[in-house]
C-alpha positions as CSV (number, residue, x, y, z in Angstrom):
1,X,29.6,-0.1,20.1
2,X,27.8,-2.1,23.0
3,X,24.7,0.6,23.2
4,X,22.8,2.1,20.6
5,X,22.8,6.1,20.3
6,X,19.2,6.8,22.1
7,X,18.4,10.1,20.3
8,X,17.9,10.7,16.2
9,X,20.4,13.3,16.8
10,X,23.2,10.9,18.3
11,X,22.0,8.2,15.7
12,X,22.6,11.1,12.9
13,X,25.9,11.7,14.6
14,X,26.9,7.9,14.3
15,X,25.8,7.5,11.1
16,X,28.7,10.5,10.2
17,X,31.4,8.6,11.8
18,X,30.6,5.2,10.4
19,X,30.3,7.0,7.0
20,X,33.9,8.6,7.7
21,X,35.3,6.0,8.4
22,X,34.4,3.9,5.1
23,X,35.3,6.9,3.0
24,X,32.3,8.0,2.2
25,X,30.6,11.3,1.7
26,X,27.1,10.8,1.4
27,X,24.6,8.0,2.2
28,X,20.9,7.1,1.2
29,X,18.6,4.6,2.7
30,X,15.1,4.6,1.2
31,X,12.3,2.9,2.8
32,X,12.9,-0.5,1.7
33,X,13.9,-4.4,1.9
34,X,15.3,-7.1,0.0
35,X,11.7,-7.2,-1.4
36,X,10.8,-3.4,-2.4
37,X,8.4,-3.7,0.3
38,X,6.2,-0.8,1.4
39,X,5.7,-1.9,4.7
40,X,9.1,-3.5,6.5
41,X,9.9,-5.9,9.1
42,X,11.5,-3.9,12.1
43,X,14.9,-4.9,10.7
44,X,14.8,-2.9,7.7
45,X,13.2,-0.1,9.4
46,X,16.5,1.9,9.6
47,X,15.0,5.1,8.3
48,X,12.4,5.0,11.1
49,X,14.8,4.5,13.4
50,X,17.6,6.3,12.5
51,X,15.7,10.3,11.7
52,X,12.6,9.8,14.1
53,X,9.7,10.0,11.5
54,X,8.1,6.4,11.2
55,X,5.7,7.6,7.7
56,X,5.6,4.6,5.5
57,X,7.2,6.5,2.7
58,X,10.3,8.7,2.3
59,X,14.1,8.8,1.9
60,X,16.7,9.9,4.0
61,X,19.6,11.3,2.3
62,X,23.1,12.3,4.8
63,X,26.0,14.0,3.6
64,X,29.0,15.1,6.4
65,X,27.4,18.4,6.9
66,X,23.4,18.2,6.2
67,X,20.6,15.7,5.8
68,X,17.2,15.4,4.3
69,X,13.9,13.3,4.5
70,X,12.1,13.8,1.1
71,X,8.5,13.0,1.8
72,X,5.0,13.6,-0.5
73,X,2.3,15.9,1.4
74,X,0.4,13.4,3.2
75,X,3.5,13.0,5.8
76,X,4.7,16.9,5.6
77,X,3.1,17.7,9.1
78,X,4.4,14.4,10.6
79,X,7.3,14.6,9.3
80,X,7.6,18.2,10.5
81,X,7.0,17.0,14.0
82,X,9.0,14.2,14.2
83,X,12.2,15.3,13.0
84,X,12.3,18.6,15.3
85,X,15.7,18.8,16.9
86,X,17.1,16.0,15.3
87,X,19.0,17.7,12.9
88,X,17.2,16.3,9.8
89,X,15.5,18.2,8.0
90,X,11.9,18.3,6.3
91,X,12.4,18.2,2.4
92,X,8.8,18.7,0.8
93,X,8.4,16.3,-2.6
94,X,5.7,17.7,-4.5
95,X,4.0,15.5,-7.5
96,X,6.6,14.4,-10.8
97,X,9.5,15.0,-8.2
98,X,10.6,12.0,-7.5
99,X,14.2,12.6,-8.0
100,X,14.4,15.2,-6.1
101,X,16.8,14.0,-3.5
102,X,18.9,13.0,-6.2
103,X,19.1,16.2,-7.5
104,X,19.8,17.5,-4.6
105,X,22.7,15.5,-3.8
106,X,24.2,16.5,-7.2
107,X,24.3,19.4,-6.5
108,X,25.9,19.2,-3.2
109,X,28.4,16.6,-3.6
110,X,32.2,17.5,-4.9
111,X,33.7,15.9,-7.9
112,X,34.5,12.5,-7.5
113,X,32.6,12.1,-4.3
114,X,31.2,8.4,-3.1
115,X,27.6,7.9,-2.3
116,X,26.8,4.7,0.3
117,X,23.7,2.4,-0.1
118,X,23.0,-0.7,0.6
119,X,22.5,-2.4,-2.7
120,X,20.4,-5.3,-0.8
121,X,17.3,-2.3,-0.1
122,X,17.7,0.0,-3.3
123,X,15.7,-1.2,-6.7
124,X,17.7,-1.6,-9.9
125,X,15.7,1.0,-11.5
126,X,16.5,3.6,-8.4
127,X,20.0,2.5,-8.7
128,X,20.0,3.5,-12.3
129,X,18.8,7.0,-12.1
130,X,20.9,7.4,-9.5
131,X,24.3,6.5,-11.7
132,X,22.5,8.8,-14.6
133,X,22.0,11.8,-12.0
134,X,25.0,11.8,-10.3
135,X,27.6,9.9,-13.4
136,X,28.2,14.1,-14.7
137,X,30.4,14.6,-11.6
138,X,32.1,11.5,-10.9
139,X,30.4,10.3,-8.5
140,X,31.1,6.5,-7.0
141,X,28.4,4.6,-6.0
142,X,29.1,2.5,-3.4
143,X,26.4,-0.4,-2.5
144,X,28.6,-3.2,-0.4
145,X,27.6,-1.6,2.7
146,X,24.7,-2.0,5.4
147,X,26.4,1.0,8.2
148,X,23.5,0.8,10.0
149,X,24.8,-2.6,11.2
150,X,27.7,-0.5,12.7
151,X,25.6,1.8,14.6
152,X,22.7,-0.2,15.9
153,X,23.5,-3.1,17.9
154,X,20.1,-4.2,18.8
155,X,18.6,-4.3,15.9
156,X,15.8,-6.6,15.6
157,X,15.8,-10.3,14.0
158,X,14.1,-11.1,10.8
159,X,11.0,-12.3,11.5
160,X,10.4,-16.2,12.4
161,X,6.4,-16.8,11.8
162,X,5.5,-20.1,10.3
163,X,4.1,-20.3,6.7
164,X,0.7,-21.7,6.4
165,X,-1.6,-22.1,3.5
166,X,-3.9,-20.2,2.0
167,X,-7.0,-22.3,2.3
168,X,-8.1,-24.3,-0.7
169,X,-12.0,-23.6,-0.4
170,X,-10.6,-19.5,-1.8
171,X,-8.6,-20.8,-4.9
172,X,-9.6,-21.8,-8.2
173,X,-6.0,-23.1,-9.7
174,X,-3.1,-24.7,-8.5
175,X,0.5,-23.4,-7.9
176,X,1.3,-25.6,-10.9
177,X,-1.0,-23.5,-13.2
178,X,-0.1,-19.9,-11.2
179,X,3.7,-21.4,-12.4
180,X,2.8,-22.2,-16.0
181,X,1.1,-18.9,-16.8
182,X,4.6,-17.1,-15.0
183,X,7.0,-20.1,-17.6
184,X,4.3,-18.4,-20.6
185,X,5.2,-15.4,-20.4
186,X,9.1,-16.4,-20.0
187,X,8.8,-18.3,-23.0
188,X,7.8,-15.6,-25.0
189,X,10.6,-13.6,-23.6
190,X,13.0,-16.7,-24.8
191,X,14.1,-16.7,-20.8
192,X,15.6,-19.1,-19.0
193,X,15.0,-17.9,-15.5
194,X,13.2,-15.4,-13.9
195,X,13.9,-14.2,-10.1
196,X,11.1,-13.0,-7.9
197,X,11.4,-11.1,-4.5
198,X,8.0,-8.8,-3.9
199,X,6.7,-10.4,-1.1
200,X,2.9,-10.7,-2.2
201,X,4.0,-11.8,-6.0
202,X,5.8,-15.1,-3.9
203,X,2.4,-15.5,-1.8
204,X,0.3,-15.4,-4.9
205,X,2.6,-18.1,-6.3
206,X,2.8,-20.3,-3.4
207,X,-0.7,-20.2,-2.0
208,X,1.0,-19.7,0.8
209,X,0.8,-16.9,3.3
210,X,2.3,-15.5,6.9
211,X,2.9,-13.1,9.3
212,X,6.2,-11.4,9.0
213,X,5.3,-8.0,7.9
214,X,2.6,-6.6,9.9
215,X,-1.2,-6.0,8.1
216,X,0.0,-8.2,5.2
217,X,0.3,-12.0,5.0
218,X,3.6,-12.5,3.6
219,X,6.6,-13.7,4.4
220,X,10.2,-13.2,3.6
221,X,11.8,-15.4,1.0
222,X,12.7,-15.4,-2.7
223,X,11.6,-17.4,-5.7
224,X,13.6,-18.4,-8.6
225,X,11.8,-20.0,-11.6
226,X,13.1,-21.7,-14.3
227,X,11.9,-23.5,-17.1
228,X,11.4,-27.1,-15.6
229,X,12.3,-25.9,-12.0
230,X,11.3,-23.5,-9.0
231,X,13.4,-23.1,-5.7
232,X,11.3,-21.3,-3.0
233,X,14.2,-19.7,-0.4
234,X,13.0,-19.1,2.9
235,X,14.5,-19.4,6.3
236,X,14.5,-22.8,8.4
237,X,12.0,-24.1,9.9
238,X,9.1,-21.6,8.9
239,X,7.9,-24.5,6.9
240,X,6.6,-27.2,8.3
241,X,7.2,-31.1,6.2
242,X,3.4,-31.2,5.1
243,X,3.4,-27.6,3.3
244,X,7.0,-28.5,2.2
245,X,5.6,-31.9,0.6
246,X,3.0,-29.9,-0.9
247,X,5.3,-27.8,-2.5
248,X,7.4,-30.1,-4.0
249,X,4.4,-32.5,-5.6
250,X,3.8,-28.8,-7.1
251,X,7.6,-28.4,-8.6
252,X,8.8,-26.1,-5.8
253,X,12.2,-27.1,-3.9
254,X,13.1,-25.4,-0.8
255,X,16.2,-23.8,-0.1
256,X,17.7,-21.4,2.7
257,X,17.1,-17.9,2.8
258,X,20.6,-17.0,3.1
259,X,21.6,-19.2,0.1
260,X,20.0,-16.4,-2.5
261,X,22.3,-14.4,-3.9
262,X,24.9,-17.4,-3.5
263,X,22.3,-19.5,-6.1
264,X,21.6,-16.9,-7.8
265,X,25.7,-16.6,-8.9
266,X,25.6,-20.5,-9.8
267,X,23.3,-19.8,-12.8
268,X,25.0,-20.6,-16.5
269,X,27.0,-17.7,-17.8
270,X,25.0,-17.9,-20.9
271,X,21.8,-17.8,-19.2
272,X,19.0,-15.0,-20.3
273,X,17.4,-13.9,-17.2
274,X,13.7,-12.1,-17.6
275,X,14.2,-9.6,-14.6
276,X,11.8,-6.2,-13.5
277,X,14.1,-3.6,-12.9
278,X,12.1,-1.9,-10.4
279,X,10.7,-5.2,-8.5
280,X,14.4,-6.3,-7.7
281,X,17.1,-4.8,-5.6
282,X,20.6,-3.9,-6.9
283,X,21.8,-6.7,-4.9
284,X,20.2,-9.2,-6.8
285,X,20.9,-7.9,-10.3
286,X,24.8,-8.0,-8.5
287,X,25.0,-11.8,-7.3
288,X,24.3,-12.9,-11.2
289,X,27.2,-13.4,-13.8
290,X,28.3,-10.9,-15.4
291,X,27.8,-12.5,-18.7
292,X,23.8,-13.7,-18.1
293,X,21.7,-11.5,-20.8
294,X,19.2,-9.6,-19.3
295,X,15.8,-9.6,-20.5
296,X,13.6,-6.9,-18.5
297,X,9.8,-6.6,-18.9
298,X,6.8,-6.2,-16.1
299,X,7.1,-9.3,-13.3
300,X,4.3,-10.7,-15.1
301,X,3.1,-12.7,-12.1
302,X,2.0,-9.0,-11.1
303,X,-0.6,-8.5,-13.9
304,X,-1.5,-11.9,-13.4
305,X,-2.4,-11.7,-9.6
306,X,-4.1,-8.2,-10.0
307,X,-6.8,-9.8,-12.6
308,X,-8.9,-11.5,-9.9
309,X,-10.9,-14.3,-11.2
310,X,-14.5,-14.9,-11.3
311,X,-14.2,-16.9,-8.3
312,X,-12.3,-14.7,-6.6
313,X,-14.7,-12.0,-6.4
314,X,-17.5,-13.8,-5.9
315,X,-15.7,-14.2,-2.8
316,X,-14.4,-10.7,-1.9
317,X,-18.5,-10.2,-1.9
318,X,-19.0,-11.9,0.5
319,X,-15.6,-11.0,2.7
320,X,-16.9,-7.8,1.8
321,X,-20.5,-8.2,3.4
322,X,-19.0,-10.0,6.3
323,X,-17.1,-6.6,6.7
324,X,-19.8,-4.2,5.9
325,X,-21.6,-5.8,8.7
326,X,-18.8,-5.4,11.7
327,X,-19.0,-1.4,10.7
328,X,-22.8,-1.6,10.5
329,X,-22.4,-3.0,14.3
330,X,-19.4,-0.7,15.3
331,X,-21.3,2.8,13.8
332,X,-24.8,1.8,15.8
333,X,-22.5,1.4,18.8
334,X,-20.6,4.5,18.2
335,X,-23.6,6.7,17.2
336,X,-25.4,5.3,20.7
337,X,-22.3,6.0,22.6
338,X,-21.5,9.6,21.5
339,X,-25.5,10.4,22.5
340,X,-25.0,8.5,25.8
341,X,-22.1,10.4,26.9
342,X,-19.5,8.2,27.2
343,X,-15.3,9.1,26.8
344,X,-14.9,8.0,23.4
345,X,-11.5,8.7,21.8
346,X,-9.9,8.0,18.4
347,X,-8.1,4.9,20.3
348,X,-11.5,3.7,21.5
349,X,-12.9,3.5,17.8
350,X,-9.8,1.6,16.8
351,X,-10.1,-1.1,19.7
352,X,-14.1,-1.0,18.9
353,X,-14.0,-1.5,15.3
354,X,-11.3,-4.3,15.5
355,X,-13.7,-5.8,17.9
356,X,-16.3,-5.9,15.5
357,X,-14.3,-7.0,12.5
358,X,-12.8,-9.9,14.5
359,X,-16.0,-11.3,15.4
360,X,-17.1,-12.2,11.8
361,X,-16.4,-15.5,9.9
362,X,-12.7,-15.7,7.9
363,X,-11.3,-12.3,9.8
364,X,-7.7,-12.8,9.9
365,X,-6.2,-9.6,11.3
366,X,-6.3,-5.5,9.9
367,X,-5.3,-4.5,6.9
368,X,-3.3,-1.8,7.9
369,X,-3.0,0.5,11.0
370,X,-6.7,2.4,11.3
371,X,-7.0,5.9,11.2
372,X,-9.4,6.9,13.6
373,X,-9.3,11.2,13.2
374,X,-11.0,14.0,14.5
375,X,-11.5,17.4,12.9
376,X,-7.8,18.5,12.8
377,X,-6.2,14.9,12.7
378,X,-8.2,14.6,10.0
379,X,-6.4,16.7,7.6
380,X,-2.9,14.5,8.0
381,X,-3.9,11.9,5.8
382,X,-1.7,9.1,7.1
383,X,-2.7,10.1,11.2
384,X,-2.1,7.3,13.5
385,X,-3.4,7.9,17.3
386,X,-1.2,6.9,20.1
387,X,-1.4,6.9,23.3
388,X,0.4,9.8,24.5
389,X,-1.2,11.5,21.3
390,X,-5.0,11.5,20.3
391,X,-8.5,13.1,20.8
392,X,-11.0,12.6,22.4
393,X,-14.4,12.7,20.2
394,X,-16.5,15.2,21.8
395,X,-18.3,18.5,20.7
396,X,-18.8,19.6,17.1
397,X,-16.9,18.4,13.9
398,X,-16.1,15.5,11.6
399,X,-14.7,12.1,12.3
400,X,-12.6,10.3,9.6
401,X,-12.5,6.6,9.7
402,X,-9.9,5.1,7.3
403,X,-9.8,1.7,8.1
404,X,-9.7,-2.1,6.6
405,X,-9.7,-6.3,7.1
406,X,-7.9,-9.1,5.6
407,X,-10.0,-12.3,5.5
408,X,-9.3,-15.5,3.9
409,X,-11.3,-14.1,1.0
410,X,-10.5,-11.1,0.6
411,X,-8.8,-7.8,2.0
412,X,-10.8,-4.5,2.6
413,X,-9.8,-1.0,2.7
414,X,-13.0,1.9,3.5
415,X,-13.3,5.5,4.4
416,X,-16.1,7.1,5.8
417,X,-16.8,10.1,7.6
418,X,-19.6,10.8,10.2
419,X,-20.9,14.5,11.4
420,X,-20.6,14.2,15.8
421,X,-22.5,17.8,16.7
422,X,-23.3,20.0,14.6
423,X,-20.9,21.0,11.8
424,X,-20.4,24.4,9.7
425,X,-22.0,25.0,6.1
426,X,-18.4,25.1,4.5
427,X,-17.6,21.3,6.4
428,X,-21.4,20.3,4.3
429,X,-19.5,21.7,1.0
430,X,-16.3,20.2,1.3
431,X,-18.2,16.9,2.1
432,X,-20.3,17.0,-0.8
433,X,-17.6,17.9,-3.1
434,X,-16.3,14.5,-2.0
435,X,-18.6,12.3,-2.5
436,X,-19.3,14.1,-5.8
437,X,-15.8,13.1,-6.8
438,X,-16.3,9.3,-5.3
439,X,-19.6,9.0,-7.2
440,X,-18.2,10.1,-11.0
441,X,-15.3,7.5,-10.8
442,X,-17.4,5.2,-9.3
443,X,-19.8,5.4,-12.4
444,X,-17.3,5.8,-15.0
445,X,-16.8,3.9,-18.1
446,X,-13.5,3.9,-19.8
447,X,-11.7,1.6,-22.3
448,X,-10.1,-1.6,-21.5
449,X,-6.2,-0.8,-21.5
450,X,-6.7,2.3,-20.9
451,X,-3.4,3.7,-18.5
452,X,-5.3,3.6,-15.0
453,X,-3.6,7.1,-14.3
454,X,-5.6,8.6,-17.2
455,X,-8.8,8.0,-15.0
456,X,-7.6,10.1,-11.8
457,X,-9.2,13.5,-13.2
458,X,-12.8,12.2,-13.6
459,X,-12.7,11.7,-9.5
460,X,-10.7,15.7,-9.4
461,X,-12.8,17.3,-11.5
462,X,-16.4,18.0,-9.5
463,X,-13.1,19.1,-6.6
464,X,-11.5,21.4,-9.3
465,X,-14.8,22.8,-10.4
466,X,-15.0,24.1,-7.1
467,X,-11.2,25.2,-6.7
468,X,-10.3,22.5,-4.5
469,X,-7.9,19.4,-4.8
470,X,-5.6,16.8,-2.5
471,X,-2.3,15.6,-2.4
472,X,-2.7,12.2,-2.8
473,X,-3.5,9.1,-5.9
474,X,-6.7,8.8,-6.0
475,X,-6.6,4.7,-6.1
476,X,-4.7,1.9,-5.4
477,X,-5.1,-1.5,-6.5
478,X,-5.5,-4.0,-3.7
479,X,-4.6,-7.4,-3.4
480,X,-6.9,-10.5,-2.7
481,X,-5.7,-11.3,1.0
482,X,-2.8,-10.1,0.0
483,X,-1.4,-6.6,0.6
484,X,-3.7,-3.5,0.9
485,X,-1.7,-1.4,-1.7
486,X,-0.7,-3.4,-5.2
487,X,0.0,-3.1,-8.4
488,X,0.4,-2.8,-11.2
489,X,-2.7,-0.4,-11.8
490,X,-2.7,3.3,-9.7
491,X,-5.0,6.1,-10.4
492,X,-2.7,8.9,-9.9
493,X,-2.1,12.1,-12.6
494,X,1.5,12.2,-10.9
495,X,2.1,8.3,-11.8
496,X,3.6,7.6,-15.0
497,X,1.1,6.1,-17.7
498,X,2.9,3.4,-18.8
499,X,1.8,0.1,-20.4
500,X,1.8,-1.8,-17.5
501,X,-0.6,0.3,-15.4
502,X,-3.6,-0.8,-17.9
503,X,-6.6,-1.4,-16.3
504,X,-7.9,-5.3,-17.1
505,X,-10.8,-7.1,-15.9
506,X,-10.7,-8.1,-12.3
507,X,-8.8,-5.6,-10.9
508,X,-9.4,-4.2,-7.4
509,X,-8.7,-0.7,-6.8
510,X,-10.0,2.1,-4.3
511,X,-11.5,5.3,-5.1
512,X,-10.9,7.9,-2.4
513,X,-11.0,11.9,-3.0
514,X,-10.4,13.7,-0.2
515,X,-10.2,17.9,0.8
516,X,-8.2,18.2,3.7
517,X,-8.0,21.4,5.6
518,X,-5.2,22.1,7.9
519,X,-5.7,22.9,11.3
520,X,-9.6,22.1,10.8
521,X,-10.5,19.0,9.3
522,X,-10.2,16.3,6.5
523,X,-12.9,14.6,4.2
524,X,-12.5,11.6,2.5
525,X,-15.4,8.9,1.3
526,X,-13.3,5.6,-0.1
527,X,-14.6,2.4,-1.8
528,X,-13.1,-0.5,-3.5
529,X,-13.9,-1.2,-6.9
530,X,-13.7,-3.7,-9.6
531,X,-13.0,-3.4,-12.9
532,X,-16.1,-5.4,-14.9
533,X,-16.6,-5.9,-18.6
534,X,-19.5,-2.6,-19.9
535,X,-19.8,-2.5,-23.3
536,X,-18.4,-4.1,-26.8
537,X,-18.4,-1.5,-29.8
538,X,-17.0,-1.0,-33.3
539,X,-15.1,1.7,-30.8
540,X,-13.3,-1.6,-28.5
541,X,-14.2,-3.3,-25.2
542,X,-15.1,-0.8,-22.1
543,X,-15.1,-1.5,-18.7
544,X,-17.1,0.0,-15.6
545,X,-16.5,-0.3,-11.7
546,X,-18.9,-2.5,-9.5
547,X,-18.8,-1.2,-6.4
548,X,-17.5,-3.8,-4.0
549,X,-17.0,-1.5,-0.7
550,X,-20.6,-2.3,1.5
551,X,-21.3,0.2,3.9
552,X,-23.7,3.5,4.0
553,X,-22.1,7.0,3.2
554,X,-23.6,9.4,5.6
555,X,-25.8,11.5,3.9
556,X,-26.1,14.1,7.1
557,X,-23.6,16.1,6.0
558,X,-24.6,16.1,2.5
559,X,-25.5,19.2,0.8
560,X,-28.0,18.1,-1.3
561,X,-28.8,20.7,-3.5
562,X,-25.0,20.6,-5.1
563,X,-26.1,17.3,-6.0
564,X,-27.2,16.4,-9.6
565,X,-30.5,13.6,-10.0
566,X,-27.9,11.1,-11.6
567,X,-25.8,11.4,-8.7
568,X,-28.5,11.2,-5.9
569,X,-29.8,8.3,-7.7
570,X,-26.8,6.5,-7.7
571,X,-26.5,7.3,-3.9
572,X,-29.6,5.9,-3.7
573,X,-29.0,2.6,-5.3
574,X,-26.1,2.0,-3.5
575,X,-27.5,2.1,-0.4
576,X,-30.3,0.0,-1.6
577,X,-28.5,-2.7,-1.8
578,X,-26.0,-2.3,1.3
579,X,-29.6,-2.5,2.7
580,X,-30.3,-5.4,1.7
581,X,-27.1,-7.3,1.3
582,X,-26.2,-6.6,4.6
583,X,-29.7,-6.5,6.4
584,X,-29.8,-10.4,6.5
585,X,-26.3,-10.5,8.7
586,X,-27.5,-8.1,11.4
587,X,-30.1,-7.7,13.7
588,X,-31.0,-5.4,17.2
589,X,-29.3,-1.9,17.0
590,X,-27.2,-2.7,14.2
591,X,-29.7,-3.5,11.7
592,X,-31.4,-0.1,12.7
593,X,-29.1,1.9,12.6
594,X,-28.6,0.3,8.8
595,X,-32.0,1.0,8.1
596,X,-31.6,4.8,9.1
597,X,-28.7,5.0,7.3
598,X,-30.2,3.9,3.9
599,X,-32.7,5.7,3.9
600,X,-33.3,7.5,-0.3
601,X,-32.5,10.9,0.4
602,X,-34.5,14.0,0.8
603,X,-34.5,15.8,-2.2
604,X,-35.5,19.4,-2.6
């Protein structure tokens, strides 16, 4: 094929007759890499590209007669729009459904039917429940495939970006220590070697970092660790001869990209291989011998790099002020801008606050795509402005701001929400039923080890009180200038509360309620927290959030009477000392506006 189809429809259509002519009956491609990565290099994009809707999350599903993109309620409008006319359609996946496409296709597919993947993109755990779901009716899976090779000639490269390092002055250990706490906990497991593919885990490892996946230093490769040994496989020349040096005074070799899976299938028969089913691909688990013995557990280097150190938050503080003062600077301007008149869109506060962000010591780039949103964009919770798409922010309503930096110490991820005219009685409720939600997580105490999804009702419940609720986790965990979303800790009722999602000491993670209202408008009022030692008792060790986020909630739309004294007080002390952590780095309108903006609230 010498062009590629130009439409979703004629891509749908191509799909069928590649799928045809392999024998196949039914194909799923997830959004996914080599690495399980949320966000993807163009050249694993293929569900973008091939249905139309370019969310960050869902999975298309294509049988010879109909086809499905399951997606979770933050993308259902998006979705909606984007796959119009391309003969996709809009599968809704509501909370504790995520097999729902699998499901689906067992109970559309024939006896003895084959379902197509590409092993290389589709986790081992994914892989698995697909075999249990669809194993009743004889269905083959099929994995030796890419087909979208077949149908899309031009699809783009992997990524060439050099690797650099992450600079010393924001480490406190070497790789050779990040290494011996990974051989630890293989030695317990009585492993021999342990492969590693998420893209921030390698990173973490390394101390190195890159650009080939876009808001997130990474880059593409795979490790394998053994017991005296570590091979770090990336492509040529993305590593220059000093950082290669440096690697191997640290015990790390350097091997080709491509050679993975064919190193992998070297290993001894007899080897025992600690592996994390839903951190590696299909692929992987398929280029080992047969006869290695599995031993599968939690990647531990994910634990490991979600405990941040001492060190390491002292400097996310100050990454953290350094960003608190590039909004302080961008909301005076905005503020003076909107009284003065002037043609401000939802594209202009993206330009503006990058602006802003990239003017301040150790900025490296975003930390994802910013979400400038007003009134109805508001209520899609992933809504990305374009320029053939956006508003311009003018009259009466709410502006959402969802938006966040990676710096050399740190990576930041805020929401706020600012009042532009006058709003309506029921926008001051909503907002205040928000921030009443971010404040009681925020001020929580809760037992160390306790399953981080247990936690998500103490944000829901001053939103349930009220009869309202959101779609969406309540928290993430987020790396240390690393990627924006992390794990292993999530704060979501939907997420399973398994042993690995404890919450330990150092963690990062954001608390964000929202109420979104479709058609109208969407609230949400998001900090990042970390998880700090509280209490010891006969009763165990506790742990509390310090607020790490630095930047002032607006308190114009607050209600203030639905607020309780605890909770206006701990407004209050929060923007006490955004004041004055932040007052030294600004000056002019900026520090103003800071000033106004922190100002104890006026209590009935």
């Amino acid at each position: 094929m010498s062009q590629a189809p130009s439409t979703p429809a004629a891509r749908l259509a191509a799909l069928r007759d590649a799928m045809h002519a392999q024998g196949i009956d039914a194909w799923w491609l997830p959004s996914s890499d080599p690495h399980n990565s949320e966000y993807l290099p163009e050249h694993w994009a293929g569900r973008a590209w091939l249905s139309g809707f370019d969310g960050s999350v869902g999975t298309l599903v294509v049988t010879r007669d109909a086809a499905g993109v399951w997606v979770d309620s933050r993308y259902w409008v998006q979705a909606e729009e984007q796959l119009a006319g391309s003969g996709i359609e809009l599968m809704k996946l509501h909370p504790g459904q995520a097999d729902a496409p699998m499901r689906w296709l067992a109970e559309r597919l024939d006896e003895g039917a084959t379902l197509g993947f590409d092993a290389d993109v589709v986790s081992l755990a994914n892989a698995r429940r697909l075999e249990d779901r669809l194993a009743p009716k004889g269905i083959r899976l099929r994995g030796d495939l890419d087909l979208l090779d077949a149908i899309w000639p031009n699809r783009p490269a992997l990524p060439e970006a050099p690797l650099y390092a992450h600079p010393h002055a924001f480490l406190d250990e070497s790789r050779a220590e990040r290494l011996a706490r990974v051989r630890a906990a293989m030695a317990e497991h009585d492993a021999d070697w342990h492969p590693i593919s998420t893209l921030d885990d390698i990173a973490w490892l390394t101390q190195l970092r890159g650009d080939d996946v876009e808001f997130n230093p990474v880059f593409l490769a795979h490790l394998l660790v053994g017991r005296e040994s570590a091979t770090l496989f990336v492509a040529p020349g993305k590593l220059d001869d000093a950082l290669a040096t440096a690697l191997a005074e640290d015990g790390i070799a350097v091997a080709d990209y491509a050679d993975w899976h064919r190193r992998l299938g070297e290993l001894p028969a007899e080897a025992r291989v600690l592996l994390d089913p839903a951190k590696l691909t299909l692929g992987t688990r398929r280029a080992l011998p047969e006869g290695v013995t599995l031993v599968e557990a939690s990647q531990p280097s994910t634990l490991a790099k979600g405990c941040k150190s001492d060190a390491d938050l002292a400097h996310v503080r100050e990454a953290m002020e350094e960003d608190g003062a590039a909004l302080c600077e961008f909301f005076a301007w905005l503020e003076a801008a909107l009284e003065r008149g002037e043609a401000v869109t939802e594209l202009t506060v993206d330009e503006r606050l990058t602006a802003a962000r990239a003017r301040r010591p150790g900025f490296v780039s975003r930390s994802f795509g910013t979400i400038a949103a007003f009134n109805a964009n508001g209520a899609l919770p992933h809504y990305h402005a374009t320029p053939e798409a956006h508003a311009r922010i003018a009259g009466d309503g709410l502006l959402l701001i969802d938006s966040g930096g990676q710096y050399h110490g740190g990576t930041t991820d805020i929401t706020r929400v600012v009042p532009v005219g006058e709003i309506s009685d029921a926008q001051r409720e909503d907002y205040t039923r928000v921030l009443k939600g971010t404040i009681a997580l925020s001020r929580a105490h809760f037992p160390r080890g306790i399953p981080s999804p247990h936690l998500d009702a103490i944000a829901r419940a001053p939103l349930w009180a009220s009869g309202r609720d959101y779609g969406h986790g309540t928290g993430h965990g987020v790396g240390y200038f690393l990627n924006v979303h992390e794990g292993p800790q999530v704060i979501a009722w939907s997420a399973p509360a398994a042993p690995h999602t404890a919450m330990q000491p150092g963690m990062i993670t954001s608390i964000e309620p929202g109420v979104y209202r479709p058609g109208k408008w969407g609230i949400r009022i998001e900090n990042l927290a970390a998880n700090r030692p509280a209490a010891e008792s006969e009763f165990g060790d506790f742990l509390r959030f310090e607020t790490l986020t630095l930047c002032p909630i607006d308190t114009r739309p607050i209600d203030v009477s639905l607020l309780d004294a605890a909770e206006a007080d701990w407004l209050d002390a929060y923007h006490a000392e955004v004041r004055e952590r932040l007052a030294p780095k600004l000056e002019g309108e900026a520090l103003a506006w800071l000033e106004a903006r922190t100002r104890p609230l006026e209590r009935g």
